[in-house]
N, C-alpha and C positions, 0 to 999 in steps of 0.2 A: 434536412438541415444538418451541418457539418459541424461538431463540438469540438472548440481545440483539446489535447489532450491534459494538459496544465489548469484546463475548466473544472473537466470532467473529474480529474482527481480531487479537486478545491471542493467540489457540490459532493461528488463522494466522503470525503473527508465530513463536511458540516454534515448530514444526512446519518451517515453513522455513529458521530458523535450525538444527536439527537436522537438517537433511537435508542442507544446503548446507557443513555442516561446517567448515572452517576456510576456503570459501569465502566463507561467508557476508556477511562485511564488505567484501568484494570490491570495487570500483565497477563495476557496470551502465552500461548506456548511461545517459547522462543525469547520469553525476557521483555518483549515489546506489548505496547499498550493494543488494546481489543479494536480498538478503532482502528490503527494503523495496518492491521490482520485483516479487517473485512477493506479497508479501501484497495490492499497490494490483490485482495481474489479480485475488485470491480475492475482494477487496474489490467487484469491479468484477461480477464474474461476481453474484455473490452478490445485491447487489442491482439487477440487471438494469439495466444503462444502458448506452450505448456510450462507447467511448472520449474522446470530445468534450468529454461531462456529467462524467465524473471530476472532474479540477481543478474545477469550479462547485461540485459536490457535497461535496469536501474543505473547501473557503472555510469552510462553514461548523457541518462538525465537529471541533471544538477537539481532543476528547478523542481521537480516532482520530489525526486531527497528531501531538499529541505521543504517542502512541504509536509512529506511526511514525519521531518523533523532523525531521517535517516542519515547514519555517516555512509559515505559511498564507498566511504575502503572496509569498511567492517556492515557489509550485507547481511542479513540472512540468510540458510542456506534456502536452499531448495526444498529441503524437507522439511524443514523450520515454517514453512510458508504451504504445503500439503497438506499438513497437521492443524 
């Protein structure tokens, strides 16, 4: 069964904010909320890249940004999202 990728970050998202419970708006390393941290590793796991290609790869989906409530001109780095 084939999950579109815009799903999968949406059930990721709900799934870690339930688990992270009143953590979940936390700030992570990097300035950004704990949820948003564990869905960009399922994001990242998922479609097979390394940590480098993330940020490139966000640039240019709108819909997954604001899902995760990310500006696309001011990413994360790469190590922002390692850590």
């Amino acid at each position: 069964m084939e999950i579109d990728l815009l799903d999968f970050v949406e059930q990721c998202r709900d799934l870690a904010k339930q688990a992270l419970g009143k953590h979940a708006g936390e700030p992570a390393s990097g300035g950004f909320a704990r949820w948003v941290h564990v869905v960009l590793h399922c994001f990242r796991l998922e479609e097979g890249h390394s940590y480098r290609e993330t940020p490139n790869r966000l640039k240019y989906m709108t819909e997954i940004c604001d899902v995760l409530g990310l500006d696309r001109e001011n990413l994360p780095d790469y190590s922002t999202i390692y850590k």
